[in-house]
VEXLUMKOL-265916 format. One record per residue: residue in three letters; x, y, z of N, C-alpha, C in turn; residue number from 1. Coordinates in steps of 0.05 Angstrom, whole numbers, plus 5000, padded with zeros to 4 digits. Layout:
# VEXLUMKOL-265916
> ALA;X;Y;Z;X;Y;Z;X;Y;Z;NUM
...
# end
This chain:
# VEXLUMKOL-265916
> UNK;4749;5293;4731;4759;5269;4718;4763;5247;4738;1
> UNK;4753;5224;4735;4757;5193;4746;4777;5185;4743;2
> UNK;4798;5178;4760;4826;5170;4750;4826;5131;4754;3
> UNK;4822;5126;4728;4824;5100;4728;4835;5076;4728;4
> UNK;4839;5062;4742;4874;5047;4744;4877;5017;4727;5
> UNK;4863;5015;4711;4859;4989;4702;4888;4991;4677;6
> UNK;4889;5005;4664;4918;5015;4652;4946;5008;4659;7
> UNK;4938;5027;4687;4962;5017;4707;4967;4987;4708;8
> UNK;4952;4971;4719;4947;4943;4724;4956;4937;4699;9
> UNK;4951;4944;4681;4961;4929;4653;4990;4927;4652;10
> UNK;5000;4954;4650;5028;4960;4657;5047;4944;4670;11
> UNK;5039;4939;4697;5047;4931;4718;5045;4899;4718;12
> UNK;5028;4894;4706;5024;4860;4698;5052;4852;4681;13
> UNK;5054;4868;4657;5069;4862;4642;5098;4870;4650;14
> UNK;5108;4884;4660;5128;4892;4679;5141;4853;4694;15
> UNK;5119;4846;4713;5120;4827;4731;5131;4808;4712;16
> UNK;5111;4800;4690;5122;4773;4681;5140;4772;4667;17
> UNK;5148;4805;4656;5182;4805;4641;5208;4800;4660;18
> UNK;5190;4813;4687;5226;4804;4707;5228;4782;4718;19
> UNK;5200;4773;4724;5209;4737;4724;5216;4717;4708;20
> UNK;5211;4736;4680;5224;4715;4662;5219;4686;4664;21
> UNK;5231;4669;4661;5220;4638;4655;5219;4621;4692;22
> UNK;5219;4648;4708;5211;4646;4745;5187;4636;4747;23
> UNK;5180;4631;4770;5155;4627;4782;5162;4629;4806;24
> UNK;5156;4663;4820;5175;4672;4844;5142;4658;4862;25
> UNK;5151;4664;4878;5134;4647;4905;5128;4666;4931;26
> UNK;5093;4669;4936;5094;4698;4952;5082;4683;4975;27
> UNK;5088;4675;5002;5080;4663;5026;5064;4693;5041;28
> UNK;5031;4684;5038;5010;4707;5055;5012;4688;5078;29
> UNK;5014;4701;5101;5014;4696;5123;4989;4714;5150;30
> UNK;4973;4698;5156;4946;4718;5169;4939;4705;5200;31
> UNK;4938;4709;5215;4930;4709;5243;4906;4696;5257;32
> UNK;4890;4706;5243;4858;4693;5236;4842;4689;5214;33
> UNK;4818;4682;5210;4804;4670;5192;4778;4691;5189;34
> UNK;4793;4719;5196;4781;4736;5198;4763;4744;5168;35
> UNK;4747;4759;5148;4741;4763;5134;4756;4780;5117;36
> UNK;4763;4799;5127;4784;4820;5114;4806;4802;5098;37
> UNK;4820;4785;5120;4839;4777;5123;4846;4752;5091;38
> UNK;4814;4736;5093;4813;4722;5075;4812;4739;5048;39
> UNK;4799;4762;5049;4784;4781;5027;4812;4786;5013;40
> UNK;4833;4791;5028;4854;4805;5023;4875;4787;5007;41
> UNK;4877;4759;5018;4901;4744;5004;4883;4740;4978;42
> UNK;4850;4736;4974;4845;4730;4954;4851;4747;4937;43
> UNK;4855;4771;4932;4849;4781;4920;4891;4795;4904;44
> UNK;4900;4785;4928;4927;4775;4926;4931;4757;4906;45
> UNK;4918;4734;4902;4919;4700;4893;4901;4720;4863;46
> UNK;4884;4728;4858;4870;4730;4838;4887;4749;4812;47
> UNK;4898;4768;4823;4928;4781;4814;4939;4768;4809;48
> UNK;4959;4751;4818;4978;4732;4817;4976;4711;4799;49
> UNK;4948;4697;4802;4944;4681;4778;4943;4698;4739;50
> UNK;4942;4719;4739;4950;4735;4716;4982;4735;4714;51
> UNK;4999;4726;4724;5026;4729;4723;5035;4707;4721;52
> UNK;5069;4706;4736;5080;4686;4731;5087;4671;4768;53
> UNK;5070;4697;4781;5078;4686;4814;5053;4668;4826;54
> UNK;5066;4642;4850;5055;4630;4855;5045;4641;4880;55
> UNK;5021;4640;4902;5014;4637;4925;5005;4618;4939;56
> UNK;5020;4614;4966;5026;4607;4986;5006;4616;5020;57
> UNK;4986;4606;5024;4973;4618;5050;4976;4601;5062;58
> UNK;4986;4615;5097;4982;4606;5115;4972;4615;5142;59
> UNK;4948;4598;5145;4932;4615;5170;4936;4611;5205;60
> UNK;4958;4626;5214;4959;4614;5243;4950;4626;5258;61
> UNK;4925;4605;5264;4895;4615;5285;4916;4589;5314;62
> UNK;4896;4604;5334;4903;4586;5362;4930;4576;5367;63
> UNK;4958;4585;5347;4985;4576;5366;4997;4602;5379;64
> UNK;5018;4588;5391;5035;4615;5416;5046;4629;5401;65
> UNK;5060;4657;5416;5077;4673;5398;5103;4653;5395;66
> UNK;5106;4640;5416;5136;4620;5408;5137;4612;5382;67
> UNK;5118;4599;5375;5122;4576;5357;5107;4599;5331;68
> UNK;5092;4616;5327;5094;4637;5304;5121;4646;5302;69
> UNK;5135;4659;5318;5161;4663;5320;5175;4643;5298;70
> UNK;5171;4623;5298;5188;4600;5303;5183;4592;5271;71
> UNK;5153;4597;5258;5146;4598;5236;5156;4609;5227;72
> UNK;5160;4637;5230;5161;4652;5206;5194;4653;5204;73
> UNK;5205;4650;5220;5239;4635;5212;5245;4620;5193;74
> UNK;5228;4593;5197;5228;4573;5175;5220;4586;5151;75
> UNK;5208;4605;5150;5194;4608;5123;5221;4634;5114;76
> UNK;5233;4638;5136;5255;4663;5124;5284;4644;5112;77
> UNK;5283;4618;5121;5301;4594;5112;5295;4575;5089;78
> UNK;5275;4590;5081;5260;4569;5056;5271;4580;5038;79
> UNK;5284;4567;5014;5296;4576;5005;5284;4578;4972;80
> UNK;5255;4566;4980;5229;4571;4952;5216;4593;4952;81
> UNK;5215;4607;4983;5204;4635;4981;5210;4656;4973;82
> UNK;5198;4681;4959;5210;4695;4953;5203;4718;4968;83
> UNK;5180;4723;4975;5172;4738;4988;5149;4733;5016;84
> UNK;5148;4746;5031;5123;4746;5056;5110;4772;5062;85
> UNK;5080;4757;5057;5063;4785;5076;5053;4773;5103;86
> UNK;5046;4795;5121;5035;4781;5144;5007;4808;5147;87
> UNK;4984;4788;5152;4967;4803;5153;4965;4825;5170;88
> UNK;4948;4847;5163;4937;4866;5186;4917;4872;5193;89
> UNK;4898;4888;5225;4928;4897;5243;4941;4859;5254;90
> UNK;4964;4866;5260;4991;4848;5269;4969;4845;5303;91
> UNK;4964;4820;5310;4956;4813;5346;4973;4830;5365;92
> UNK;4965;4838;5384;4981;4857;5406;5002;4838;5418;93
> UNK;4997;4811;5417;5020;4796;5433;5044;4798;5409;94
> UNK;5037;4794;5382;5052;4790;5361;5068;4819;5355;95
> UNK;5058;4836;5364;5069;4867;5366;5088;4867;5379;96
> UNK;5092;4860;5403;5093;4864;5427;5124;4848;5428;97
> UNK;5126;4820;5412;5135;4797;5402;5163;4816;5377;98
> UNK;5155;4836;5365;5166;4843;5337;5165;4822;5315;99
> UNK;5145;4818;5311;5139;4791;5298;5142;4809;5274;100
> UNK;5143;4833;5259;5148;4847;5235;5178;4843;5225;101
> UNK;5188;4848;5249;5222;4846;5243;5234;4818;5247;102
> UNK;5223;4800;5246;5232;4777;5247;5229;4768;5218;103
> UNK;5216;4779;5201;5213;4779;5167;5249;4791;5168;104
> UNK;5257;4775;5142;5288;4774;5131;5274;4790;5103;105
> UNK;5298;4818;5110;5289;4846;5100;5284;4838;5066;106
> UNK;5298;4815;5062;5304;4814;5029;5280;4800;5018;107
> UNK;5258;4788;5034;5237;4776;5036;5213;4797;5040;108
> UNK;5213;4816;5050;5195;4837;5067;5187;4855;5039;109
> UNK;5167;4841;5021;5155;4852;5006;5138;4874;5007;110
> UNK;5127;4871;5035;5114;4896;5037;5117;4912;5041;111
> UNK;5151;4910;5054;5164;4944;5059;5154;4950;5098;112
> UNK;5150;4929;5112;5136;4932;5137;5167;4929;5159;113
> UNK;5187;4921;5153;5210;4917;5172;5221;4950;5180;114
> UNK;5233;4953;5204;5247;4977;5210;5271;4985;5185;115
> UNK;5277;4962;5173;5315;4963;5163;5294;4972;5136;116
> UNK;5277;4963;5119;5267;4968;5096;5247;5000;5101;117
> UNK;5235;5005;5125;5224;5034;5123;5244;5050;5124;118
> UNK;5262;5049;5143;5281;5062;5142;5302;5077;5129;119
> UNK;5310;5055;5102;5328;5064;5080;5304;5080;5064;120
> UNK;5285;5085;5073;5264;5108;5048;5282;5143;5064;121
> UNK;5279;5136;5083;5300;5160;5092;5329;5166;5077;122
> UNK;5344;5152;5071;5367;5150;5054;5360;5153;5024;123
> UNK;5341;5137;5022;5343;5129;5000;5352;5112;4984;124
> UNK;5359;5078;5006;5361;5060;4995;5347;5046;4993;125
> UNK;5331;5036;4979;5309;5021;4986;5307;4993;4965;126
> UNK;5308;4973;4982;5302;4943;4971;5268;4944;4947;127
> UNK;5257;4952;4965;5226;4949;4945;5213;4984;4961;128
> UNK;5195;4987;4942;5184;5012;4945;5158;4996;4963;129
> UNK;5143;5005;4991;5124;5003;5001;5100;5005;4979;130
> UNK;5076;4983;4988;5063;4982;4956;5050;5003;4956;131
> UNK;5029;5007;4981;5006;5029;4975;5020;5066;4969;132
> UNK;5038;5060;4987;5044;5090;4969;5059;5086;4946;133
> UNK;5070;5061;4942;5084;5056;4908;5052;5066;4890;134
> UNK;5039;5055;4896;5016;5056;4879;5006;5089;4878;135
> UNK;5012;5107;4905;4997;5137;4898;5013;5146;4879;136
> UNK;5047;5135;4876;5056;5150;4857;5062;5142;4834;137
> UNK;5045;5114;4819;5044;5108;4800;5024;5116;4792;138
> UNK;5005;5123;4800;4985;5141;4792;4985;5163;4787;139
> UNK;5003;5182;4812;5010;5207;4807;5033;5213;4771;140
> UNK;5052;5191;4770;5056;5192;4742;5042;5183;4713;141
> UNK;5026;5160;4732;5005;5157;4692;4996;5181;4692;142
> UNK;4981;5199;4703;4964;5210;4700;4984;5237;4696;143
> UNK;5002;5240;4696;5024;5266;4692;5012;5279;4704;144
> UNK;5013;5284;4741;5003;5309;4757;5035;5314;4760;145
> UNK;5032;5339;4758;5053;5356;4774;5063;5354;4808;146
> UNK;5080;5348;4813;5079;5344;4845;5105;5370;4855;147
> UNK;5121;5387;4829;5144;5402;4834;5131;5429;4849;148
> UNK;5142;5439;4878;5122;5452;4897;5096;5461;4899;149
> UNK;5084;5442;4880;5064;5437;4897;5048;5432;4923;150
> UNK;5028;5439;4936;5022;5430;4957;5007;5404;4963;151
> UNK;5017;5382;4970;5007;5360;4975;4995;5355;5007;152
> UNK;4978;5347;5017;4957;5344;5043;4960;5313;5044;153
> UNK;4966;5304;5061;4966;5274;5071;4953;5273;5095;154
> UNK;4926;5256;5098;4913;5256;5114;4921;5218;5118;155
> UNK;4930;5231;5144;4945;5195;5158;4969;5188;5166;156
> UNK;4984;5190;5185;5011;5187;5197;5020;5158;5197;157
> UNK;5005;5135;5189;5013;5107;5195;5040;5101;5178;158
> UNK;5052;5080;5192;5073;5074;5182;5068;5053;5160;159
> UNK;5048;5044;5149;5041;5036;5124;5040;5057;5098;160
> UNK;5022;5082;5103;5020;5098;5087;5033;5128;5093;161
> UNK;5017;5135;5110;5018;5168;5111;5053;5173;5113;162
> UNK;5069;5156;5130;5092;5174;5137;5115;5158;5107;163
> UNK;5114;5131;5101;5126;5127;5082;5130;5147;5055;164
> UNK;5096;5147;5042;5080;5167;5029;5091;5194;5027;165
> UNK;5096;5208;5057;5114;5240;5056;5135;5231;5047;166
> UNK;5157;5210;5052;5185;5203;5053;5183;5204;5022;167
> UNK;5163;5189;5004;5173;5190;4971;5163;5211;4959;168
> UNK;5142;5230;4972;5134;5257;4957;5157;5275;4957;169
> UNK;5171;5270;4979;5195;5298;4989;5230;5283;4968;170
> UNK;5226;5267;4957;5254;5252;4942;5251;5289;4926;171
> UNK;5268;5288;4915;5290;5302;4893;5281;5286;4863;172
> UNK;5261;5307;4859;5256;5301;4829;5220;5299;4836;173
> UNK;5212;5285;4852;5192;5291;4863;5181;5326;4870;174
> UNK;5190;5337;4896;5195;5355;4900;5166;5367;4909;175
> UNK;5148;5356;4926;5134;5365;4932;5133;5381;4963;176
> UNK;5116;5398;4973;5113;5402;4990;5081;5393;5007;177
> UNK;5092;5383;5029;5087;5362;5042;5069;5369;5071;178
> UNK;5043;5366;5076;5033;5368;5102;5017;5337;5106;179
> UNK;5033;5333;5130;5013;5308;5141;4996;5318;5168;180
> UNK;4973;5296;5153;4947;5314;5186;4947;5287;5198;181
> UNK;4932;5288;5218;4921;5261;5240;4907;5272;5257;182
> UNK;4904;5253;5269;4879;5262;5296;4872;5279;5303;183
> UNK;4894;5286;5314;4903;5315;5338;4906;5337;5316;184
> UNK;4912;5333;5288;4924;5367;5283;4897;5382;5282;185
> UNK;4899;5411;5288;4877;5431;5289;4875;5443;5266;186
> UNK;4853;5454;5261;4837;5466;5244;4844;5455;5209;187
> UNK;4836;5427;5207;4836;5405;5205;4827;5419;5170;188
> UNK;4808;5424;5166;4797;5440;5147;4811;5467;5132;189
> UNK;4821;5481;5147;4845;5499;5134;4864;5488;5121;190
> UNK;4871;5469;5130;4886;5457;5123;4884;5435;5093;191
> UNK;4867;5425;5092;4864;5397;5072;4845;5427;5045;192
> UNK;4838;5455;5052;4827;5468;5033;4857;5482;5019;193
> UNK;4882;5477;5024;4905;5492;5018;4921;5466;4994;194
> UNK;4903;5444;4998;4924;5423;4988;4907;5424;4945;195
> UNK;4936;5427;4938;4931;5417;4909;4935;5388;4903;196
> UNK;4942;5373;4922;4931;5346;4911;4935;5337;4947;197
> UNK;4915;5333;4955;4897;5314;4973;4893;5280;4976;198
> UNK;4904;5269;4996;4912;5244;4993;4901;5232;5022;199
> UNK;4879;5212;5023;4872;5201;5043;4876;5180;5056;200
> UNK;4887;5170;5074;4888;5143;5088;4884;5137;5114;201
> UNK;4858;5148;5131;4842;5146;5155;4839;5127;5164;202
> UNK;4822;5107;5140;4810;5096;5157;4776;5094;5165;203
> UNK;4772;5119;5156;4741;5128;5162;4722;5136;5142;204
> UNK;4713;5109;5140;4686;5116;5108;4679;5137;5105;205
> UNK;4678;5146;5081;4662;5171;5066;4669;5190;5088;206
> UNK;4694;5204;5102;4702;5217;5121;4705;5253;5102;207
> UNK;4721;5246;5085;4724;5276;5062;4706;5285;5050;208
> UNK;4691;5306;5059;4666;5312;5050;4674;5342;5030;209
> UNK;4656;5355;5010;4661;5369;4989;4672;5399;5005;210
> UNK;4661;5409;5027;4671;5434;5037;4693;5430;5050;211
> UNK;4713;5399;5048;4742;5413;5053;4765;5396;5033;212
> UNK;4754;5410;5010;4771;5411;4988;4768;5434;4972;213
> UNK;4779;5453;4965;4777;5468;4953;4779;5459;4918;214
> UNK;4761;5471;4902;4760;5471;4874;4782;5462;4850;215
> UNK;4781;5445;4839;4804;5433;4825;4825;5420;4841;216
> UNK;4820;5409;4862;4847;5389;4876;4848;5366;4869;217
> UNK;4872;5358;4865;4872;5323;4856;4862;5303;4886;218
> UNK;4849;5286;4884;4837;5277;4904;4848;5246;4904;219
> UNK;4867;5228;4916;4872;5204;4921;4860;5191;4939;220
> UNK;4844;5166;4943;4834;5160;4964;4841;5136;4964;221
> UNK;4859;5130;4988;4874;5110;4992;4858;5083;5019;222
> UNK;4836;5100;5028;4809;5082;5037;4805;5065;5030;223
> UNK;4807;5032;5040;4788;5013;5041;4766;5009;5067;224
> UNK;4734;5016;5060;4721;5017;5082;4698;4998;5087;225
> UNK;4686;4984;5096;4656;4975;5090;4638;4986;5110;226
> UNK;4622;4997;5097;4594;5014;5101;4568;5005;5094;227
> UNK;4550;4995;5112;4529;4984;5101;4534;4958;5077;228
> UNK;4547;4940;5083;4559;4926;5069;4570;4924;5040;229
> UNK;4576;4957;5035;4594;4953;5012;4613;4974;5017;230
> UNK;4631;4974;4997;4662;4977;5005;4657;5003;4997;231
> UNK;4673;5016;5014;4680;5050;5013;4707;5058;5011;232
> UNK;4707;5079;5007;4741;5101;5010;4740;5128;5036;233
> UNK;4757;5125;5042;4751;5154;5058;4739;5166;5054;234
> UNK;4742;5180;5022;4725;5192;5008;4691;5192;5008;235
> UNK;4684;5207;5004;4652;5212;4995;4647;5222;4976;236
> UNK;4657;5197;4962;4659;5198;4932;4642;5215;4914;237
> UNK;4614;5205;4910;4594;5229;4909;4594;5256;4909;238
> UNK;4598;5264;4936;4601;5296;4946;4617;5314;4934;239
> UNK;4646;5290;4932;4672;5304;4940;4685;5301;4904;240
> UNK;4675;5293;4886;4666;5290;4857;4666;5319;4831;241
> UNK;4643;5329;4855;4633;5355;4848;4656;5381;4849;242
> UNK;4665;5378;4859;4693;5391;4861;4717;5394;4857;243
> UNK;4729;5368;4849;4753;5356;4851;4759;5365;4820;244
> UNK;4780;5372;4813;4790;5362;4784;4797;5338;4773;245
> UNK;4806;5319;4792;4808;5291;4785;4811;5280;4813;246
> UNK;4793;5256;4820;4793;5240;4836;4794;5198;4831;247
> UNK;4804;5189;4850;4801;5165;4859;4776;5157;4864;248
> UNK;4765;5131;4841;4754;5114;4851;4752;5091;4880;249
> UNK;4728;5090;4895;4742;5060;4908;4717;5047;4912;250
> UNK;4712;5022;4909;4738;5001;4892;4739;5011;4872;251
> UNK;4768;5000;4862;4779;4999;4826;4803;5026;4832;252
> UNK;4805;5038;4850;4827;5062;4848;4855;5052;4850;253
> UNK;4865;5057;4873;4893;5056;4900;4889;5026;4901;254
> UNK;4863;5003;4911;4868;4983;4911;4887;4965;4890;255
> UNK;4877;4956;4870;4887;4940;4846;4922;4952;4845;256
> UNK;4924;4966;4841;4955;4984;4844;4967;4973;4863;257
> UNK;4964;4976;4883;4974;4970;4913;4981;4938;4902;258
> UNK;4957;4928;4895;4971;4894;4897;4988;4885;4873;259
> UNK;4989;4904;4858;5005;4898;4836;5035;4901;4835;260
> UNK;5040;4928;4857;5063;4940;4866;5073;4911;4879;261
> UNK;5061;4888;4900;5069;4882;4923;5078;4864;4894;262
> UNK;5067;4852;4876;5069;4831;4867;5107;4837;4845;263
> UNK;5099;4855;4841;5128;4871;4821;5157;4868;4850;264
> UNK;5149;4868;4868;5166;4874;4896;5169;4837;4893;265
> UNK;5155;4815;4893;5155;4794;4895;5176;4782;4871;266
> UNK;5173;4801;4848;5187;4789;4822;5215;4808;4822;267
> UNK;5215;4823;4840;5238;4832;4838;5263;4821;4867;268
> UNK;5247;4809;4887;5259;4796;4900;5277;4768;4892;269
> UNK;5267;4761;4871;5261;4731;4853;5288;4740;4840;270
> UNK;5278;4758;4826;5306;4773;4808;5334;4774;4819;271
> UNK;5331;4789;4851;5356;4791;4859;5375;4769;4878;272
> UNK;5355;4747;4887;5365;4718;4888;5380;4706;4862;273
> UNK;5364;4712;4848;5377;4698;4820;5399;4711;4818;274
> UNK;5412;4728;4816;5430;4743;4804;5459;4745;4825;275
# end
C-alpha cells in the first residue's frame, strides 16, 4: 500500500485557517544563499501558504558578516508583525559557530530548531511540535499504524529528525520501541530487518534497498534527494515497494506534511500572541 498524504494536507489546511481565524499570521524564511535548494524550499513554503490564511516574508542574506546577521535576526525577533522564523539549511559554519539558531526567540522558532524548544520534547513541554517528525506521526495516525511495542528502526541521529523523532515515538500513549542507527552502528542490516515500521532520514538517495527490510514493514521515507536530476527518498522506492506493506512516496510523501506542520506551528504562534 502507497501511503498518500494529500488528505493529510487537506486536514491540515483546514486546521491552519480555523486557528487563524480572521489572522493573517506572518512567516519570515530566512536563507544564507541563493543557493537552489534554498530557493526550492521557501517556494514551496510560499506555495502552501498561499492556500491559507499565512503571509510570507523572504529574506536572503548573501555577502554580510556574522555581526550584522546577528544583528538581523534580533530585529526580526522585535518585530512585532512576525509570527514566526525559519532559517535555512545546513546553517554557514561561521553562523554555527555564531549560535545563530538560538538567537531565534523560542516563541518565534517554528521549526522547533532552538536548544529551549528541542529540549522541552524531553519533558514534554513543547511550544510547537518539530515539523518533519510532526509529519511521521501524522501519518503514522491517518493511516492507524500501531506504534504500542512495536519495533520502530530510525535510520538518522540528526537533531532535525532522527533524535527529536525517538523523543515523540517513546511519549506515553505512543509507546513504541525505539532503535536509532547512524553511521557507525554495526551490522546495520540486522538491525533495520527487525523493525516493524522503518523510518529513514540519511540523506542518501535510493540508500534502503529491498534485502534490508523484512516482509510487511511500514516504510517512512523521510528523504529529500536529487539523483540524476530528479528528486529522490532514501528509499528505493521501486525495490523496496515489493516488500513493504505500506510505504512512503517521495515526492508527495513526508514532504507536503512537513510544510504543513511548519505552517499550523506559524498559526499557532499567531494564536498564542493573540491571547
Amino acid at each position: 500500500m502507497i501511503l498518500e498524504t494529500k488528505e493529510i494536507c487537506n486536514r491540515l489546511r483546514d486546521d491552519i485557517v480555523a486557528l487563524a481565524g480572521r489572522k493573517s499570521p506572518l512567516l519570515c524564511c530566512v536563507g544564507f544563499s541563493e543557493d537552489g535548494s534554498t530557493l526550492s524550499y521557501f517556494r514551496s513554503i510560499e506555495r502552501a501558504a498561499n492556500k491559507t490564511k499565512i503571509r510570507v516574508r523572504k529574506e536572503i542574506l548573501k555577502d554580510i558578516s556574522v555581526h550584522d546577521t546577528v544583528s538581523f535576526m534580533e530585529t526580526l525577533n522585535r518585530d512585532g508583525d512576525i509570527n514566526g522564523i525559519v532559517i535555512s539549511r545546513p546553517i554557514p559554519l561561521p553562523l554555527q559557530k555564531a549560535g545563530i539558531k538560538n538567537i531565534i526567540d523560542p516563541a518565534k522558532d517554528v521549526d522547533c530548531i532552538t536548544d529551549e524548544n528541542l529540549g522541552g520534547l524531553i519533558t514534554g513541554n513543547v511550544l510547537y511540535t518539530p515539523p518533519t517528525p510532526g509529519a511521521v506521526m501524522e501519518i503514522i495516525k491517518e493511516f492507524n499504524i500501531e506504534t504500542t511495542g512495536r519495533n520502530v528502526v530510525v535510520l538518522g541521529r540528526s537533531d532535525v529528525v532522527g533524535k527529536p523523532l525517538a523523543l515523540l515515538l517513546l511519549r506515553k500513549g505512543v509507546d513504541a520501541t525505539v532503535t536509532v542507527c547512524h553511521s557507525k552502528t554495526r551490522y546495520l542490516i540486522s538491525l533495520t530487518r527487525t523493525a516493524d515500521i522503518l523510518i529513514t532520514a540519511v540523506g542518501r538517495p535510493q540508500f534502503l534497498k529491498c534485502n534490508m527490510v523484512k516482509p510487511g514493514t511500514i516504510v517512512i521515507d523521510v528523504g529529500i534527494n536529487v539523483k540524476d536530476g530528479r528528486v529522490v527518498g532514501d528509499v528505493d522506492f521501486e525495490d523496496v515497494k515489493r516488500v513493504a506493506g505500506m510505504i512512503t512516496p517521495t515526492p508527495g510523501g513526508v514532504g507536503p506534511v512537513t510544510t504543513h506542520i511548519l505552517l499550523l506551528n506559524v498559526a499557532k504562534a499567531a494564536k498564542r500572541k493573540a491571547d
